[in-house]
C-alpha positions in Angstrom: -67.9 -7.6 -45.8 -68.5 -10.9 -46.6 -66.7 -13.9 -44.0 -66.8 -17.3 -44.9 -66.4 -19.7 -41.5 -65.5 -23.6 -42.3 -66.4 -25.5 -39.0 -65.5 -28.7 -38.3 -67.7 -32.1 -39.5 -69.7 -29.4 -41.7 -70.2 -30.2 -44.9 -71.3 -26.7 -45.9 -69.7 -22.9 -44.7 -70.9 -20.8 -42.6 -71.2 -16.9 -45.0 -71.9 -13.8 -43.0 -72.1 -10.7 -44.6 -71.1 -8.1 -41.9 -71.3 -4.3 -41.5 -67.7 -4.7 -39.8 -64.9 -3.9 -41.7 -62.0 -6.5 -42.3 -60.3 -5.6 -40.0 -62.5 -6.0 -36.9 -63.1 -9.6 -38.3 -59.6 -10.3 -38.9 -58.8 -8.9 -34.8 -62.1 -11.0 -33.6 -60.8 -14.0 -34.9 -57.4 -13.3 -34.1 -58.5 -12.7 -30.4 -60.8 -16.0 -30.5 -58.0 -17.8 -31.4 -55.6 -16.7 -28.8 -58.1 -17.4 -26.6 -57.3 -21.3 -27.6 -59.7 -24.1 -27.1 -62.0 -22.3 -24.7 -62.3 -19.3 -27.4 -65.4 -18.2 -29.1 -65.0 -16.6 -32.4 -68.3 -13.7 -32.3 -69.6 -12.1 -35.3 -72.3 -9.5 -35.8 -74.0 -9.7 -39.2 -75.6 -6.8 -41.1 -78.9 -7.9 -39.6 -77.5 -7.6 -36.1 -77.6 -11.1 -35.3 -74.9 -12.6 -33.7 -72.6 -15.7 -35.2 -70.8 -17.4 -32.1 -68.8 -20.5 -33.3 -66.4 -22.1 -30.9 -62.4 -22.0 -32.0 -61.8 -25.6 -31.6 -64.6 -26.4 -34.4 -62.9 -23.8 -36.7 -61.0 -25.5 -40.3 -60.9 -21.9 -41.6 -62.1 -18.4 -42.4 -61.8 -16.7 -45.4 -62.0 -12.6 -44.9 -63.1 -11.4 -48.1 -65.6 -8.3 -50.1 -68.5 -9.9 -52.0 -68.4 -10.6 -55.4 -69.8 -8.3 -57.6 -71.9 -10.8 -60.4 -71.3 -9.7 -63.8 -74.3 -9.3 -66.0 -74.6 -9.5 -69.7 -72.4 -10.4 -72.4 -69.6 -8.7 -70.8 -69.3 -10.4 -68.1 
């Protein structure tokens, strides 16, 4: 699964490709959020590193498979 975290003053996102499926990302952010200010939003990546980002530095975060890239003429 691929995430894609904007934070706040960042010019570039934050991409994690996780083992977790969409739905345990979309109910971890949903829980950090709740959370409000004092929320941290935690992710596990396929490595098994973890992603902590506070809530309050969150612009957005995009839930989403990765792209498959075409190859060839027929893409």
């Amino acid at each position: 699964m691929e995430v894609k975290i904007g934070v706040q003053y960042s010019a570039r996102e934050l991409i994690v490709d996780s083992n977790q499926t969409a739905a345990e990302v979309q109910k971890a952010v949903l829980e950090a959020v709740s959370a409000g200010d004092s929320g941290i939003l935690d992710l596990v990546d396929d490595r098994g590193r973890r992603i902590l980002v506070p809530v309050n530095k969150l612009t957005y975060v995009e839930i989403g498979e990765p792209e498959s890239r075409k190859v060839g003429f027929g893409g």
